[in-house]
C-alpha positions as CSV (number, residue, x, y, z in Angstrom):
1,X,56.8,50.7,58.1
2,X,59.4,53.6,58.5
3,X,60.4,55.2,55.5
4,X,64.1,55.0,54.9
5,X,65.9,58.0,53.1
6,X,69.0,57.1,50.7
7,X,71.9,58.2,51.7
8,X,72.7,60.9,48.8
9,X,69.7,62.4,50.0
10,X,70.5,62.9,53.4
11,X,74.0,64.4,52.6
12,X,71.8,66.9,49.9
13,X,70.0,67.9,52.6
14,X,72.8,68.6,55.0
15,X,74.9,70.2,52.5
16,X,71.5,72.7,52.0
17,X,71.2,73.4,55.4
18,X,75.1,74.6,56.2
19,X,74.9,76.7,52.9
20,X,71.7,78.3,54.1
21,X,72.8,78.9,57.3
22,X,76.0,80.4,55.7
23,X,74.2,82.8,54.1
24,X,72.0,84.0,57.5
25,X,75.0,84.2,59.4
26,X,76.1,87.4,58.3
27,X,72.8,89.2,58.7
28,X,72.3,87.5,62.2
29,X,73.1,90.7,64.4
30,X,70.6,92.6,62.0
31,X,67.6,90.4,62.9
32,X,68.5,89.9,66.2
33,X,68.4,94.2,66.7
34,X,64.8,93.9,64.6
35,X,63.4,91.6,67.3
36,X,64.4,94.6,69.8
37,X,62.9,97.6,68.1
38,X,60.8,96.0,66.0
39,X,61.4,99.0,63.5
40,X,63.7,98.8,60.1
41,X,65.1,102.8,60.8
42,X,65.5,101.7,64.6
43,X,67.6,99.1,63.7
44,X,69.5,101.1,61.2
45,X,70.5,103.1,64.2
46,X,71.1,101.0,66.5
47,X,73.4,99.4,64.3
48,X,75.0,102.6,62.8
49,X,73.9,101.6,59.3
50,X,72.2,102.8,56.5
51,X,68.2,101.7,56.1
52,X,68.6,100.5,52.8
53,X,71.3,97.6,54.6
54,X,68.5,96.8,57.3
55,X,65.5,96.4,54.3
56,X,68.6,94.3,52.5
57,X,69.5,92.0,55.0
58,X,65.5,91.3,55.3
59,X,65.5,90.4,51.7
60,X,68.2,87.7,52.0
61,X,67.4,86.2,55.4
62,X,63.5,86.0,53.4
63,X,64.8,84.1,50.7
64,X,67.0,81.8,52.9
65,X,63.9,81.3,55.1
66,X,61.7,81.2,52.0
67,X,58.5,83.5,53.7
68,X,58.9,87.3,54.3
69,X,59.9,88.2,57.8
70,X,58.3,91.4,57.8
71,X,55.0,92.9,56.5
72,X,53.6,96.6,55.6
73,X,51.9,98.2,58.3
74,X,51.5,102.0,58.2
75,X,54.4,103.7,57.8
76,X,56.5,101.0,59.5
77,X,56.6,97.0,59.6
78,X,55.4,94.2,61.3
79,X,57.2,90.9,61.9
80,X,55.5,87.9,60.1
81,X,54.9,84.9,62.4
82,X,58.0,82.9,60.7
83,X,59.8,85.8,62.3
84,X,58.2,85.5,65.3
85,X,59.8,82.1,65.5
86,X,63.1,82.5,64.3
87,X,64.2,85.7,65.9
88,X,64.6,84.4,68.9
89,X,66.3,81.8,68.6
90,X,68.8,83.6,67.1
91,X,69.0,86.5,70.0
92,X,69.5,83.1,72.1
93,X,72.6,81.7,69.7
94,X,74.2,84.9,69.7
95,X,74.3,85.2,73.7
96,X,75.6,81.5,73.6
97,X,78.1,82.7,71.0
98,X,78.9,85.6,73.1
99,X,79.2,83.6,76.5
100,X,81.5,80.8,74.6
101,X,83.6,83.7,73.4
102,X,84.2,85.2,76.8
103,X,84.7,81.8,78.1
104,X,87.9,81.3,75.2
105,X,89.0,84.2,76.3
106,X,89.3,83.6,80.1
107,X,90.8,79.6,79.0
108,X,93.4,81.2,76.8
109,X,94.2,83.6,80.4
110,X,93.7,86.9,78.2
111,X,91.5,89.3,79.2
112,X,89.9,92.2,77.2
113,X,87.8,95.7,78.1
114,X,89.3,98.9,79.7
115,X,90.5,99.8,83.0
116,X,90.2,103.7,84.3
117,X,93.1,104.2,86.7
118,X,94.0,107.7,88.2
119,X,97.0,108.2,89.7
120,X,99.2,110.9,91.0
121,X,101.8,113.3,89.2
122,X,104.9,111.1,90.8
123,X,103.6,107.7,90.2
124,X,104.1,108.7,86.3
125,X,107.3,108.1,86.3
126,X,108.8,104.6,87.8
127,X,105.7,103.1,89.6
128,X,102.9,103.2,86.9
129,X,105.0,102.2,84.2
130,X,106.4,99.1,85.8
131,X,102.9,98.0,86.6
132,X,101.2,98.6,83.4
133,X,104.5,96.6,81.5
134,X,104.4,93.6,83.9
135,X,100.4,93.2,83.6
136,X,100.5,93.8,79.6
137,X,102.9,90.9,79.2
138,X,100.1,88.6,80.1
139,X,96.7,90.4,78.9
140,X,97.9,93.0,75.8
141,X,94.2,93.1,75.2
142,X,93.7,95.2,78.0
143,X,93.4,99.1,77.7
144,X,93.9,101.3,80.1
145,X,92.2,104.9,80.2
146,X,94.8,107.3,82.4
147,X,94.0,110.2,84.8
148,X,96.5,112.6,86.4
149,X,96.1,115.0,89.4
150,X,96.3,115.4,92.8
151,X,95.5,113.0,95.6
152,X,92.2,114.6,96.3
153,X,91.8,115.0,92.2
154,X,92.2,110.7,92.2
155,X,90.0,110.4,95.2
156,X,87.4,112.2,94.0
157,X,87.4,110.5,90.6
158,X,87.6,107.2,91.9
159,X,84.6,108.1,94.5
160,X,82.3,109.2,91.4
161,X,83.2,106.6,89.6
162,X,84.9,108.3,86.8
163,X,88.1,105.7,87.7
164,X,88.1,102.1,88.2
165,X,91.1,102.6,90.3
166,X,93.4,105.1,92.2
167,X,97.3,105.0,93.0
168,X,97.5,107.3,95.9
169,X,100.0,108.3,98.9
170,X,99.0,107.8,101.4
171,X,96.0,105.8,101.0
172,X,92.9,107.0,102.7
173,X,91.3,104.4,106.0
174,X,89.5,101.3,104.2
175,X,85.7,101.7,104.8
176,X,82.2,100.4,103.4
177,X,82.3,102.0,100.2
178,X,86.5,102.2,99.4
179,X,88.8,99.6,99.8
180,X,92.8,100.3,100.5
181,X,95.9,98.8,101.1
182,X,99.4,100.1,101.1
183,X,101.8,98.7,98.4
184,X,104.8,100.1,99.9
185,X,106.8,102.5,101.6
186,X,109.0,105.2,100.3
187,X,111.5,107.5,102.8
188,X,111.3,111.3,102.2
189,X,114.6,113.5,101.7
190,X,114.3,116.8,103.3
191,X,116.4,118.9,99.4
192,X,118.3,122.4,100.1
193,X,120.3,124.2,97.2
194,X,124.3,123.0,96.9
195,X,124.9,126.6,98.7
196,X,122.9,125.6,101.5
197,X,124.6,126.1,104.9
198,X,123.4,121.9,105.6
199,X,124.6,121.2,102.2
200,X,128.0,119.4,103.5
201,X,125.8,117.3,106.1
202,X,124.4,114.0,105.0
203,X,121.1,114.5,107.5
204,X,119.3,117.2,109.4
205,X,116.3,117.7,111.7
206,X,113.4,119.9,109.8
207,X,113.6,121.8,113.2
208,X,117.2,122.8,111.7
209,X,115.5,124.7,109.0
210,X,112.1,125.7,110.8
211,X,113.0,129.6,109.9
212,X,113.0,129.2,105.9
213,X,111.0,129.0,103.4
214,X,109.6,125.7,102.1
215,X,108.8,125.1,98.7
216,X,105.9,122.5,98.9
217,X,103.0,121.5,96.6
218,X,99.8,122.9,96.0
219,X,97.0,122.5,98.8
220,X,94.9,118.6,97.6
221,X,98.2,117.1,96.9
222,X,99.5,114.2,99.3
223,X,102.9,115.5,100.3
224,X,101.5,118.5,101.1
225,X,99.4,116.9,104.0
226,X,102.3,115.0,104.9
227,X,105.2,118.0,104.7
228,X,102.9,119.8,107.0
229,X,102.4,117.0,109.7
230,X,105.8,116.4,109.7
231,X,106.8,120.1,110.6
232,X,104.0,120.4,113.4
233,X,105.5,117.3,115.0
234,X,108.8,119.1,114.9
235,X,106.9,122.1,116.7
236,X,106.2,124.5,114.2
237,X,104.1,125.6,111.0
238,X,106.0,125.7,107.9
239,X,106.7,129.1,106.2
240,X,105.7,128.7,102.1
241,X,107.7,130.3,99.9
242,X,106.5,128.6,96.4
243,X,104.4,126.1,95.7
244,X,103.9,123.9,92.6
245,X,102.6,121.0,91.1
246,X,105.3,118.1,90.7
247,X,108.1,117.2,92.8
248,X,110.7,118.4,89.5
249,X,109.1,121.8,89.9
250,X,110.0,122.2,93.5
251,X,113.5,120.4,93.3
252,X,114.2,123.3,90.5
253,X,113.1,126.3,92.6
254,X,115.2,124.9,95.8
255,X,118.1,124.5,93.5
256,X,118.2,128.1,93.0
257,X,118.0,129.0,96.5
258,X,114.1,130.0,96.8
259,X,113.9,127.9,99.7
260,X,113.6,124.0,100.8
261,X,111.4,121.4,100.7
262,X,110.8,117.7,101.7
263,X,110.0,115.2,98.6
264,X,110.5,111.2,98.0
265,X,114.0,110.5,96.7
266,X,114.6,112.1,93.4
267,X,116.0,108.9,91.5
268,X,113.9,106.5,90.0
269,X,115.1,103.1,89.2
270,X,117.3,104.1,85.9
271,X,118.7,107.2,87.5
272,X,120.2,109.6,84.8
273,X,122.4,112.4,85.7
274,X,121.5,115.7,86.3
275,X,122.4,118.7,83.9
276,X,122.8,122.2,84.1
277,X,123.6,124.6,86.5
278,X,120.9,124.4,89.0
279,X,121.7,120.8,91.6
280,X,120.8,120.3,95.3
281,X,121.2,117.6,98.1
282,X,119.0,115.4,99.6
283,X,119.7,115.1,103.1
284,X,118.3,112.3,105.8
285,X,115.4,113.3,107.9
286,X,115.9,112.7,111.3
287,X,113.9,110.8,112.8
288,X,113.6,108.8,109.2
289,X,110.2,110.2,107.7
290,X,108.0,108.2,105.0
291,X,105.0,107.9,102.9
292,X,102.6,105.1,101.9
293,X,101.8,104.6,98.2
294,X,98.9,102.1,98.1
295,X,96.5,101.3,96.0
296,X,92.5,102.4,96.5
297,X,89.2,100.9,94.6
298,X,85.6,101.0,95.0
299,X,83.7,98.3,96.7
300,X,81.6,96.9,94.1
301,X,79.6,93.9,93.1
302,X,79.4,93.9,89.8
303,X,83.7,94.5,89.3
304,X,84.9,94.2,85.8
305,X,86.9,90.9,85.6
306,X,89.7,93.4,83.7
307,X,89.6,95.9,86.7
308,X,89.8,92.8,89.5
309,X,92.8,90.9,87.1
310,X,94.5,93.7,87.4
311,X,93.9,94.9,91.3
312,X,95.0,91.1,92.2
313,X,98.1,91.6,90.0
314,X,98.8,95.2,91.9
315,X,98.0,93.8,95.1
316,X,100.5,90.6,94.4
317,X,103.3,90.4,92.4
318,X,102.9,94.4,91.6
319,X,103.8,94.4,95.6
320,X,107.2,92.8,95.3
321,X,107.8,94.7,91.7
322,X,107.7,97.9,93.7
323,X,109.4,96.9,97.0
324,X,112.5,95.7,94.5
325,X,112.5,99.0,92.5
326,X,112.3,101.0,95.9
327,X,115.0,99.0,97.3
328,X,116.9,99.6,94.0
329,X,116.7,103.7,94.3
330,X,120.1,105.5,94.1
331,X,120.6,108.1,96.0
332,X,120.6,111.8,94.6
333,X,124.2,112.7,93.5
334,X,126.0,115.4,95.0
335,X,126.9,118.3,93.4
């Protein structure tokens, strides 16, 4: 005949098992790391705690368990058998803990982690920002870790996987390792001083100014690859006069007549106006001359699901963000 419990005694037992449980819970992590090393000072470190907390958390978990978990041996431990049993099954809650937590995450359409992007000196103003603002209103638990420098600096960082992702202009050829693909398309302005014989004109040909010297960036950057193409299809080498790190850099030195340079527009989409005493003009090239921005990642397998959200949102909607702010440019004021 089977034995029938009364009710009370049921709930008792119930109501014994949550309140045991209650009091494992916090020292779950501890035994799980324990199972691992299988050493209380290991665990300590592992965990960043003192001993003492380990040898402490033992003590409880014993008395919840009612055996000891661990036994002398030497100068270190052994687990018991009862620890034998319970340990993991508690390394396998924690992942299924873990694994539902991720998956509450990704149902709620957050995401969490860090994302390494590198980027170049000009992006830093208009491009970047507008990116990082339109992905952060839909996953603020994302962090982003950012890296300035030249195009060859980004490449290279990207490439030895010191950045998840690289902003760059203009983008290098897709292959087996890198992936590429342009976001948009800026025009360059070919900038002379407001005493500049071509100031008055609203365009010029570079072959117009192939005698003077250009003020251009630093060898590695992209506009420096690109100013120099530009002047050998126009039939000649350019001379350099000064070269420099950021497009404000060179706009300042041309502005006081130490030469001329080609550079994207100078307004970004809030244009303020410019002060002091040094100006210049940005003139049309002829023929219309501009430069890829685009976006460049590493072909990987194992992609963090931060680092794909936010290429998908670049490669998207980041797309149209930037064609509209391009689009919305103002022109560089004349002097």
């Amino acid at each position: 005949m089977e034995a029938k419990w009364p009710v009370g005694v049921i709930q008792w037992t119930m109501r014994d098992d949550r309140e045991d449980l209650g009091k494992l819970l916090p020292v779950l992590p501890i035994l799980a790391d324990l199972g691992v090393s299988g050493h209380v000072t290991a665990t300590a470190e592992m965990l960043g705690i003192p001993q003492s907390t380990v040898s402490r958390a033992l003590s409880r978990a014993a008395a919840v368990v009612g055996t000891p978990l661990v036994t002398r041996k030497g100068r270190g431990v052994q687990l018991t058998p009862a620890a034998l049993a319970l340990i993991p099954r508690i390394t396998s809650a924690l992942e299924q803990v873990q694994a539902g937590l991720a998956e509450a995450r990704q149902e709620a359409g957050r995401s969490f982690g860090r994302v390494v992007l590198a980027f170049q000196h000009t992006f830093g103003e208009a491009v970047l920002p507008l990116l990082l603002q339109q992905f952060n209103r839909e996953h603020p638990g994302v962090t982003f870790e950012l890296q300035q420098g030249s195009r060859a600096f980004c490449l290279d960082t990207l490439e030895s996987g010191g950045a998840d992702l690289a902003i760059v202009a203009p983008p290098p050829a897709p292959s087996r390792a890198m992936g590429a693909e342009v976001l948009y398309s800026e025009s360059l302005k070919l900038v002379v001083s407001t005493s500049h014989w071509l100031a008055g004109r609203d365009s010029a040909r570079l072959e117009e100014v192939r005698g003077e010297g250009f003020v251009l960036l630093e060898p590695g950057y992209g506009m420096r690859k690109i100013v120099e193409d530009l002047c050998k299809a126009a039939g000649f080498r350019p001379r350099v006069a000064f070269q420099a790190q950021d497009a404000h850099t060179i706009r300042g030195l041309i502005s006081a007549g130490l030469g001329v340079g080609v550079v994207p527009p100078a307004e970004s989409v809030n244009p303020e106006p410019s002060h002091g005493p040094l100006q210049w003009r940005e003139l049309a090239l002829l023929p219309p001359a501009h430069r890829d921005i685009g976006l460049v990642w590493r072909n990987r397998s194992d992609e963090p699901e931060q680092v794909a959200r936010f290429k998908a949102m670049v490669l998207g909607e980041g797309k149209d963000l930037l064609l509209a702010a391009s689009a919305a440019r103002i022109p560089a004021r004349p002097a």
